[in-house]
Gaussian input, Z-matrix of N, CA and C with variables (Angstrom, degrees):
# hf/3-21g

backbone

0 1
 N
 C     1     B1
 C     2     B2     1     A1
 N     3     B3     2     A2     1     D1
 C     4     B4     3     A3     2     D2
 C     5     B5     4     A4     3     D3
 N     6     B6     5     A5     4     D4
 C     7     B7     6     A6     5     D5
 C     8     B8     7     A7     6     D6
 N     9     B9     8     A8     7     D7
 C    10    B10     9     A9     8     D8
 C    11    B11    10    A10     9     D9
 N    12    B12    11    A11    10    D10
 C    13    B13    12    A12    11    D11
 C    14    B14    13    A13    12    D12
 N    15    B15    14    A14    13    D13
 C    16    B16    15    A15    14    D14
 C    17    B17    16    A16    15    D15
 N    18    B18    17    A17    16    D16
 C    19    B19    18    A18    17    D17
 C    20    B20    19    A19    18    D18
 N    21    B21    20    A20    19    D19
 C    22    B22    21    A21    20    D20
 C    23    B23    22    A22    21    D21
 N    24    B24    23    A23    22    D22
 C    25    B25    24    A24    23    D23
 C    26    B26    25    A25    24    D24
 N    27    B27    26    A26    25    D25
 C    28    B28    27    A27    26    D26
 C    29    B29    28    A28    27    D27
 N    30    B30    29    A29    28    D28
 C    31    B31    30    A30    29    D29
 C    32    B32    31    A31    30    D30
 N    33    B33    32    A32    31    D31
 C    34    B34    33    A33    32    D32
 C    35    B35    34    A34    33    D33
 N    36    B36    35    A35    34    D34
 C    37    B37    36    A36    35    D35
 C    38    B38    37    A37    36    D36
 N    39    B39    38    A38    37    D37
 C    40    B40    39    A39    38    D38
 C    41    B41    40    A40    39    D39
 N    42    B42    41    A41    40    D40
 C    43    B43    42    A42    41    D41
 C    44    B44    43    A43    42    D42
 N    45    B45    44    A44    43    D43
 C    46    B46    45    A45    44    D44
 C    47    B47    46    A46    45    D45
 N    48    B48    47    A47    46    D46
 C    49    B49    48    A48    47    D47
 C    50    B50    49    A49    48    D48
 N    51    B51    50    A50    49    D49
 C    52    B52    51    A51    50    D50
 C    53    B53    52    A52    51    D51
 N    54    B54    53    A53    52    D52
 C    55    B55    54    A54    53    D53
 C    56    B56    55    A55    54    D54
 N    57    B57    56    A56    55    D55
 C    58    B58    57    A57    56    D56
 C    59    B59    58    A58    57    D57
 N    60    B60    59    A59    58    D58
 C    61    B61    60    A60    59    D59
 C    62    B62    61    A61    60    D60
 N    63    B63    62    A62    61    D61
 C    64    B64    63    A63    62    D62
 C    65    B65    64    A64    63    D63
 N    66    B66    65    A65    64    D64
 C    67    B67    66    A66    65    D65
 C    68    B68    67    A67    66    D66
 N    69    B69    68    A68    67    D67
 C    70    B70    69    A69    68    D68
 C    71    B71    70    A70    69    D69
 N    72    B72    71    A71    70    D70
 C    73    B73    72    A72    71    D71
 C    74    B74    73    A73    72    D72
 N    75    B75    74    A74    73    D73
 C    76    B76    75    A75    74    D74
 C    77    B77    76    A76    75    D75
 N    78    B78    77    A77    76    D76
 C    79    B79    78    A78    77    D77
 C    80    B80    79    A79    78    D78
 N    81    B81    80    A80    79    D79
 C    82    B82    81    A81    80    D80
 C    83    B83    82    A82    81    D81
 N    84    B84    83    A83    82    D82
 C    85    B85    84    A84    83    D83
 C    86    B86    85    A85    84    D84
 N    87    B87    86    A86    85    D85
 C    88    B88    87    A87    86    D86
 C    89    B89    88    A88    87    D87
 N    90    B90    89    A89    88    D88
 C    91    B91    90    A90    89    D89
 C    92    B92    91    A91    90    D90
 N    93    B93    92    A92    91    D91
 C    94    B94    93    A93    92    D92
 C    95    B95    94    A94    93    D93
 N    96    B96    95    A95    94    D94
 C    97    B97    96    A96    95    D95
 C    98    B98    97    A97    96    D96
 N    99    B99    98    A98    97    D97
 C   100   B100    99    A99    98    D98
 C   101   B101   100   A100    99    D99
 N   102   B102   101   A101   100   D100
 C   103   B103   102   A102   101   D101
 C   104   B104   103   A103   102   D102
 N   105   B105   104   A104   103   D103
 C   106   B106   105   A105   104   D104
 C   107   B107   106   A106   105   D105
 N   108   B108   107   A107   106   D106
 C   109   B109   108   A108   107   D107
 C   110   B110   109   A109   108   D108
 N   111   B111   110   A110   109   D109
 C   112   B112   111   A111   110   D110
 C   113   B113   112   A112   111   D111
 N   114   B114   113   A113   112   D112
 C   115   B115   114   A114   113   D113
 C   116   B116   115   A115   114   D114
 N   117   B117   116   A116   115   D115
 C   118   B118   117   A117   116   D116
 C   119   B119   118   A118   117   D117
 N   120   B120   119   A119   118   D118
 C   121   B121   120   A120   119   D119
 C   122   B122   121   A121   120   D120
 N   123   B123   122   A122   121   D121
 C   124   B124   123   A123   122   D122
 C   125   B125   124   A124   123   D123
 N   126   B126   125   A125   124   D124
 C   127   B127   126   A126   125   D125
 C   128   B128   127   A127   126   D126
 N   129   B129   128   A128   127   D127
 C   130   B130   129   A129   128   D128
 C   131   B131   130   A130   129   D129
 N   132   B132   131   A131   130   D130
 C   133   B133   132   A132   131   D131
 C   134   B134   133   A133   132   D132
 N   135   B135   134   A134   133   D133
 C   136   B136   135   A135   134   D134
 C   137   B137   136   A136   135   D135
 N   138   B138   137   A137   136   D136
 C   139   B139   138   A138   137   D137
 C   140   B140   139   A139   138   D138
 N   141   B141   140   A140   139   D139
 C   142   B142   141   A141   140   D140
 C   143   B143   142   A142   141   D141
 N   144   B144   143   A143   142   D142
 C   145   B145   144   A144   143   D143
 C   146   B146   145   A145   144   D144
 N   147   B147   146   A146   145   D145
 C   148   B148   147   A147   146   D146
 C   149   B149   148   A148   147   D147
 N   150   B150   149   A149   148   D148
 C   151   B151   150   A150   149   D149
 C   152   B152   151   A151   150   D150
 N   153   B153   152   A152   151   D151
 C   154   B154   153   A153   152   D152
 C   155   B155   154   A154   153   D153
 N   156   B156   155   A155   154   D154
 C   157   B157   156   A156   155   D155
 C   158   B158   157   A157   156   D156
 N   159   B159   158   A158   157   D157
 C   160   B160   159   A159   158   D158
 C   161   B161   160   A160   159   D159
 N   162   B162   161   A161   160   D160
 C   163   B163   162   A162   161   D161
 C   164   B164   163   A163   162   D162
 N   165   B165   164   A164   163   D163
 C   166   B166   165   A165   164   D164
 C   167   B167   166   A166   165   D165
 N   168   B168   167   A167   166   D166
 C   169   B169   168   A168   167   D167
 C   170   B170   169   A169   168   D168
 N   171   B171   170   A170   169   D169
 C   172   B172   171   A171   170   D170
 C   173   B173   172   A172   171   D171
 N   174   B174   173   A173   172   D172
 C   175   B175   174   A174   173   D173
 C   176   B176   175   A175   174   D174
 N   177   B177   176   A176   175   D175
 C   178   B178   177   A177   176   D176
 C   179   B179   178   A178   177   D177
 N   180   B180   179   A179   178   D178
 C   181   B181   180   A180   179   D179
 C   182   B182   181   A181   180   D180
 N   183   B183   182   A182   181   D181
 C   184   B184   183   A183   182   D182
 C   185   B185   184   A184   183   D183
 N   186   B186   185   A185   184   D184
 C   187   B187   186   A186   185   D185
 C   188   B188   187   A187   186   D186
 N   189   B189   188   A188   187   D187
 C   190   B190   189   A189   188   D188
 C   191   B191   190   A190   189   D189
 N   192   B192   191   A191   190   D190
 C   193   B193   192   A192   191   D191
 C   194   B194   193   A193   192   D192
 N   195   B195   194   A194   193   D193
 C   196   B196   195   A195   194   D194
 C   197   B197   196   A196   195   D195
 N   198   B198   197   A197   196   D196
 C   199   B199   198   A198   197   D197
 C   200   B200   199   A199   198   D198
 N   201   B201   200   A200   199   D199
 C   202   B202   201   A201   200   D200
 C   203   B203   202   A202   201   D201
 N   204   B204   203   A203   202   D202
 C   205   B205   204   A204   203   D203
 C   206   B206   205   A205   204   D204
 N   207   B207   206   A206   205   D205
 C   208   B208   207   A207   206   D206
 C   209   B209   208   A208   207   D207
 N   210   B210   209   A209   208   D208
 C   211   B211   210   A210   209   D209
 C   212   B212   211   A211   210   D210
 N   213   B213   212   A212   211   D211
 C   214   B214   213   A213   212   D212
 C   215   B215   214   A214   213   D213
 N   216   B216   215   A215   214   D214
 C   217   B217   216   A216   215   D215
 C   218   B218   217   A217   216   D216
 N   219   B219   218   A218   217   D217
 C   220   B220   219   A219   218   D218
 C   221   B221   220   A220   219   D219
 N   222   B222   221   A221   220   D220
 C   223   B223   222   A222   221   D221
 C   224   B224   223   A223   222   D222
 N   225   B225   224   A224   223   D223
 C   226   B226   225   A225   224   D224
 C   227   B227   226   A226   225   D225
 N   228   B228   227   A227   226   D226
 C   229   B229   228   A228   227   D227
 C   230   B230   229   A229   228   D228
 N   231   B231   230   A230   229   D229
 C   232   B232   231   A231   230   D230
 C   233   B233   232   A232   231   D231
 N   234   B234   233   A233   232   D232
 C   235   B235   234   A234   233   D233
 C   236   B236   235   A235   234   D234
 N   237   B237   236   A236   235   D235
 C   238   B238   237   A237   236   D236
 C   239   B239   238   A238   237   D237
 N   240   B240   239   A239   238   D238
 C   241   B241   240   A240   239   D239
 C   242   B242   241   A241   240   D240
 N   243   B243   242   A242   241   D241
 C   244   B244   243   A243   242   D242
 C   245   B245   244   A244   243   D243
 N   246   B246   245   A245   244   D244
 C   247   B247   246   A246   245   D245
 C   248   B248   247   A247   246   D246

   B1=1.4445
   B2=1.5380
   B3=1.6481
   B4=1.5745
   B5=1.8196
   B6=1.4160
   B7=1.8808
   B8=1.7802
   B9=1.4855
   B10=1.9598
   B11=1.6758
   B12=1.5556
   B13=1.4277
   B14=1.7206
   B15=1.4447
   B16=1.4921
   B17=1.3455
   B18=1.9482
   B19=1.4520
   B20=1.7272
   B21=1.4031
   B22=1.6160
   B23=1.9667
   B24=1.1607
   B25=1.5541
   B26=1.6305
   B27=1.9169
   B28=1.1638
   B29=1.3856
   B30=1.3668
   B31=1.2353
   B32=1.3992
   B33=1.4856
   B34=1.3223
   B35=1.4277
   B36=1.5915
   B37=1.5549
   B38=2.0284
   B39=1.6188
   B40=2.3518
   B41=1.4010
   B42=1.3083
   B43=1.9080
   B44=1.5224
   B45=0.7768
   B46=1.3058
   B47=1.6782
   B48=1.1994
   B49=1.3530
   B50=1.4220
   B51=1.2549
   B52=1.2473
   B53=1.7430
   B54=1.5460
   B55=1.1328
   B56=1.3941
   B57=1.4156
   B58=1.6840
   B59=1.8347
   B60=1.6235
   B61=1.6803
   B62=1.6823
   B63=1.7932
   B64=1.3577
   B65=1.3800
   B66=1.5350
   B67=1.5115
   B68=1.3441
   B69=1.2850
   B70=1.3920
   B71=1.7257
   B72=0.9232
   B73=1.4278
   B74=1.5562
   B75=1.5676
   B76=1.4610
   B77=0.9351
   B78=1.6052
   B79=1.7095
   B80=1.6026
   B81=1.3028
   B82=1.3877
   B83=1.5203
   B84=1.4269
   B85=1.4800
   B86=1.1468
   B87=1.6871
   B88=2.1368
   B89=1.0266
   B90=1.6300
   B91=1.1667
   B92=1.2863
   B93=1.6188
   B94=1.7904
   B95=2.2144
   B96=1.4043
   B97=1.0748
   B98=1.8050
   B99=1.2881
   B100=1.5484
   B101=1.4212
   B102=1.2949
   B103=1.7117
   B104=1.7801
   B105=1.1803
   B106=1.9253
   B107=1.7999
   B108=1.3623
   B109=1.7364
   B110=1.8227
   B111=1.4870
   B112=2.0455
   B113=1.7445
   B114=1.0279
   B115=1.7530
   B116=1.9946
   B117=1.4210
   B118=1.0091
   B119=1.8821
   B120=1.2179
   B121=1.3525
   B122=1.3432
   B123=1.8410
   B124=1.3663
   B125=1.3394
   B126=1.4003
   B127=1.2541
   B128=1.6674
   B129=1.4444
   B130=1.9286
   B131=1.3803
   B132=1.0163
   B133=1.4231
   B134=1.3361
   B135=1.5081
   B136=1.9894
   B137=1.4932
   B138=1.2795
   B139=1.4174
   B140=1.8445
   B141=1.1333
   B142=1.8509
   B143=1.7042
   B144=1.1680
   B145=1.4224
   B146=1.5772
   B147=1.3015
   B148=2.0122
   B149=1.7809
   B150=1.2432
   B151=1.0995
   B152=2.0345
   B153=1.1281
   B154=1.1792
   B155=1.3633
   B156=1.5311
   B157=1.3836
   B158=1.8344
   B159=1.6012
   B160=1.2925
   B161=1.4573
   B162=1.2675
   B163=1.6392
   B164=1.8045
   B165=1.4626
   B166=1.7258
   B167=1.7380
   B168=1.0617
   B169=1.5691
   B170=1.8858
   B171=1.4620
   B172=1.1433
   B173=1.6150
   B174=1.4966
   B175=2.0350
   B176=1.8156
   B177=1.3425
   B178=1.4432
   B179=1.8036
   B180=1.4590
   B181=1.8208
   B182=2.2198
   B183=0.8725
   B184=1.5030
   B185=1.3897
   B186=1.7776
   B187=1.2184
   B188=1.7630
   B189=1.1478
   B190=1.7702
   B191=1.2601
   B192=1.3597
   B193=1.4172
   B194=1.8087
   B195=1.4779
   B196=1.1147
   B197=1.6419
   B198=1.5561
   B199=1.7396
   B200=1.6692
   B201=1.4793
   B202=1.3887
   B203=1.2629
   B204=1.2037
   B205=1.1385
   B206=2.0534
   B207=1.3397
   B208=1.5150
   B209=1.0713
   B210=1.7773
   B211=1.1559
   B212=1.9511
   B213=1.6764
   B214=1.5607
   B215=1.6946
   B216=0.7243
   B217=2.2238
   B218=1.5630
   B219=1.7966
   B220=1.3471
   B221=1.3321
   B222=1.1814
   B223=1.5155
   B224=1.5563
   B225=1.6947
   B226=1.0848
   B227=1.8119
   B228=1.2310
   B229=1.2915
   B230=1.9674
   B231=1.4094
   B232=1.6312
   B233=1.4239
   B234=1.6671
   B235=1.0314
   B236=1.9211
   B237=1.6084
   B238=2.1071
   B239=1.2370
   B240=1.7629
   B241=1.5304
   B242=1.7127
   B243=1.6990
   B244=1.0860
   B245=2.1159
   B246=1.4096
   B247=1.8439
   B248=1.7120
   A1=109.77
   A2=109.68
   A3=99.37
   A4=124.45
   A5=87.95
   A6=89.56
   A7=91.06
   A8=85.86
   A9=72.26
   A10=106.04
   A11=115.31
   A12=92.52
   A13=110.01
   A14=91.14
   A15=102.68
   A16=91.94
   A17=101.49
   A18=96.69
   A19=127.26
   A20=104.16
   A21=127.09
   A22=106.52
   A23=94.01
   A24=97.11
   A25=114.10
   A26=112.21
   A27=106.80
   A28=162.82
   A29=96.34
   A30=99.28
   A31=133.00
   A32=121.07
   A33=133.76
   A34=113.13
   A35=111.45
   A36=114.77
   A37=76.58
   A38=82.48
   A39=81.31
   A40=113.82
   A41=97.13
   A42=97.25
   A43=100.23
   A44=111.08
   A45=103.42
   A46=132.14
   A47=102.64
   A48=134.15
   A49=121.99
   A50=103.66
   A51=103.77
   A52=114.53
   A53=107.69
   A54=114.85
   A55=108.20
   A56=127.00
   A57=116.43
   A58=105.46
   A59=97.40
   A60=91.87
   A61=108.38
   A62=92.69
   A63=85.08
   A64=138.80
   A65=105.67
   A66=103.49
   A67=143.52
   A68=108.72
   A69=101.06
   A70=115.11
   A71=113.34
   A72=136.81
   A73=116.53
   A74=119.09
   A75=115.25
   A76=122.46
   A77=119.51
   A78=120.66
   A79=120.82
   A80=132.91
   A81=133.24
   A82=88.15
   A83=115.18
   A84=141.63
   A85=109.94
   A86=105.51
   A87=112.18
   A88=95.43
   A89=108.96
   A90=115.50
   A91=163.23
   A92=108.90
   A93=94.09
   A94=69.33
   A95=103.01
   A96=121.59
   A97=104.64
   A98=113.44
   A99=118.89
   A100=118.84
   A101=87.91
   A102=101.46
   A103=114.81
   A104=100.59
   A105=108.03
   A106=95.17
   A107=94.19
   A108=115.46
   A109=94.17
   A110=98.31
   A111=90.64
   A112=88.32
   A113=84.78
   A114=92.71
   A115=99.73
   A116=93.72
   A117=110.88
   A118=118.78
   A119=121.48
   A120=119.53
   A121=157.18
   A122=91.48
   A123=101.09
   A124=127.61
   A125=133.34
   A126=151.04
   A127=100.04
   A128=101.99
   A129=85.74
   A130=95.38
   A131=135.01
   A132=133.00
   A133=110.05
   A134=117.65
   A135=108.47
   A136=111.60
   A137=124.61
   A138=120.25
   A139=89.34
   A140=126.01
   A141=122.52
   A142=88.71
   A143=96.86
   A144=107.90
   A145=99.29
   A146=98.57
   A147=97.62
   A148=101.49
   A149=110.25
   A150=122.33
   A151=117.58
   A152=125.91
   A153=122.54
   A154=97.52
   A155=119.89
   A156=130.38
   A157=104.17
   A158=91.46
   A159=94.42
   A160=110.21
   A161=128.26
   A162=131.79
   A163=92.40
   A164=105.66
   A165=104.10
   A166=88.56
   A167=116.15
   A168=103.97
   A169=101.52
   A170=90.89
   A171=101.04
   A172=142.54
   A173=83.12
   A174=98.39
   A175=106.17
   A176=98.31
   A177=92.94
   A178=101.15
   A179=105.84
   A180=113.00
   A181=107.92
   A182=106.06
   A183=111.78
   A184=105.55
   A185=132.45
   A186=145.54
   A187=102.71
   A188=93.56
   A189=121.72
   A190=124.54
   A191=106.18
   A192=123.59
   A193=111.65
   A194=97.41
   A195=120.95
   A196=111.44
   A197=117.90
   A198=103.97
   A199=73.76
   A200=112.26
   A201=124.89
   A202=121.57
   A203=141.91
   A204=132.74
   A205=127.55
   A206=107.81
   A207=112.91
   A208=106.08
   A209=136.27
   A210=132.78
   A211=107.56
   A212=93.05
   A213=81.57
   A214=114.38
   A215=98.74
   A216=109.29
   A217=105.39
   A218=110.49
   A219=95.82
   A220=114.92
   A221=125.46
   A222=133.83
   A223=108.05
   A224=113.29
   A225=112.17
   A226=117.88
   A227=140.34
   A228=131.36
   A229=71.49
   A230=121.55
   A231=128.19
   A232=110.27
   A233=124.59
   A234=147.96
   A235=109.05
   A236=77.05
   A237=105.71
   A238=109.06
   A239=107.38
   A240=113.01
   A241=115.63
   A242=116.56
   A243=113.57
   A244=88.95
   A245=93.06
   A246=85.60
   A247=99.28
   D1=129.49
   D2=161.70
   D3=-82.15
   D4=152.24
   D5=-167.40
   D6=-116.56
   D7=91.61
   D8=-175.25
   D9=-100.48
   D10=-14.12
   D11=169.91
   D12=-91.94
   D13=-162.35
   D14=-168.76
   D15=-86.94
   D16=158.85
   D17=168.11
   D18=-64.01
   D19=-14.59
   D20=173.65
   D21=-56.99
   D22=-43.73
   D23=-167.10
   D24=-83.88
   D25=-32.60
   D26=140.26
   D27=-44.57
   D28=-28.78
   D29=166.32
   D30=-100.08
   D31=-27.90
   D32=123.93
   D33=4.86
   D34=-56.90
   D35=-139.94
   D36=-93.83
   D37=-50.73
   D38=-174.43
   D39=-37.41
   D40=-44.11
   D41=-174.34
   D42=-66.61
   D43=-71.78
   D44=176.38
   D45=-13.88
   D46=-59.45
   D47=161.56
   D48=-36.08
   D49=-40.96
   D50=170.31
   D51=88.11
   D52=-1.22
   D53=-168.76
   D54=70.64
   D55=12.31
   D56=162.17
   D57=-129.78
   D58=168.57
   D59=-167.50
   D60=-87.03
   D61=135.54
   D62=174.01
   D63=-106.27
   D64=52.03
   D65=165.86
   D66=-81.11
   D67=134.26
   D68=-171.15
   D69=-113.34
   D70=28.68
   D71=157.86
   D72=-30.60
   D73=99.80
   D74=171.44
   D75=-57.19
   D76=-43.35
   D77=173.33
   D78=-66.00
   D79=17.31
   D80=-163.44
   D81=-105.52
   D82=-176.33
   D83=173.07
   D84=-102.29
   D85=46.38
   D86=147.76
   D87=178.24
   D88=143.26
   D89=144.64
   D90=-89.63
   D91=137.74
   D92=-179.70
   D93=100.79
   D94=177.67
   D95=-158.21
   D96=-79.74
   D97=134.11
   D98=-162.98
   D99=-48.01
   D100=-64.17
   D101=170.53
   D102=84.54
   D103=-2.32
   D104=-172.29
   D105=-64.25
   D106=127.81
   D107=175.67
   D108=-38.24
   D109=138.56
   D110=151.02
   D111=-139.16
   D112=157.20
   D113=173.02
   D114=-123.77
   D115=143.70
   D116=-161.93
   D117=-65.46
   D118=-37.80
   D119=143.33
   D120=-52.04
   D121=-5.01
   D122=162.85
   D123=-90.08
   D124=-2.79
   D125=-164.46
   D126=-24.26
   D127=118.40
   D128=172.65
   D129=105.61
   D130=-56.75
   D131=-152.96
   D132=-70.95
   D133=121.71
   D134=170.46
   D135=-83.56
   D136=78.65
   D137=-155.50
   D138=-149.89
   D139=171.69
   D140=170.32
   D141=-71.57
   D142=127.16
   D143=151.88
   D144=108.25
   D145=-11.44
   D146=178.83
   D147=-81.16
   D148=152.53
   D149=-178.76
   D150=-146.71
   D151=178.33
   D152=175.45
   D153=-138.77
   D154=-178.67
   D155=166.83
   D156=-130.36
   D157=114.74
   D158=-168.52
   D159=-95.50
   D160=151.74
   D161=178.68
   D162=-94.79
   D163=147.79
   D164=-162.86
   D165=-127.26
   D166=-6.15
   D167=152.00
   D168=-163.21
   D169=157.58
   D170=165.97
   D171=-89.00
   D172=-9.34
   D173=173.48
   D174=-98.10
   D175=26.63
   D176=179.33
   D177=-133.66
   D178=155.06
   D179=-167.86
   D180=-60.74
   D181=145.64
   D182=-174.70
   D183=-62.22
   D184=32.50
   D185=-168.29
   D186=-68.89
   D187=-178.96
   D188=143.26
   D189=-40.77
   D190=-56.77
   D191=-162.18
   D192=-73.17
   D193=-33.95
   D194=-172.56
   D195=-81.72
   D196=-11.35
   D197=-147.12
   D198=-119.42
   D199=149.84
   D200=174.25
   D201=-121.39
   D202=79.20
   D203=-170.31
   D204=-51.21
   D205=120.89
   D206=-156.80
   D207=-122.75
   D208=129.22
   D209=158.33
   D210=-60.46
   D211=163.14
   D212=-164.06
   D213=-69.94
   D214=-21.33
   D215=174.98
   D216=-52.48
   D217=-36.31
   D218=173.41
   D219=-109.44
   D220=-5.05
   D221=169.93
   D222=-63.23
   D223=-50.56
   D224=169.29
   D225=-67.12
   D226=-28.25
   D227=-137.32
   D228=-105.56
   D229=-32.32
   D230=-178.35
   D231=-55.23
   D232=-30.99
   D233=-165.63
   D234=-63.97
   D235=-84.32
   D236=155.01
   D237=-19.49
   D238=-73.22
   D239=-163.44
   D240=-55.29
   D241=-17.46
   D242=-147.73
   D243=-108.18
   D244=-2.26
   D245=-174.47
   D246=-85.09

């Protein structure tokens, strides 16, 4: 996995998060915003509860605003969508 923000901006983004993933991706498997638990020590892990922190564009600063926190089903399926 790449870790391109800071650990500052990660966690920012986890709290945020709520500890669940926030994609809101129409093409994924749910609708309306995912919501699958991640716990915060799994970072990386493709396992329940693993998650990534995804960057949602690249013409934008490696912020908060920018980092999305994703269980890995949508981190990965975010991956796909973006090749």
């Amino acid at each position: 996995m790449s870790h391109i923000f800071s650990i500052d901006v990660v966690k920012a983004a986890f709290i945020r998060s709520d500890g669940e993933c926030e994609c809101i991706a129409n093409n994924h498997k749910h609708a309306g915003r995912c919501n699958n638990m991640v716990i915060y020590n799994m970072r990386g892990l493709n396992l329940p509860g693993g998650w990534e922190a995804y960057r949602q564009s690249s013409d934008r600063p490696l912020d908060v605003g920018n980092c999305r926190i994703l269980c890995m089903n949508c981190y990965k399926a975010s991956l796909q969508d973006n090749r």
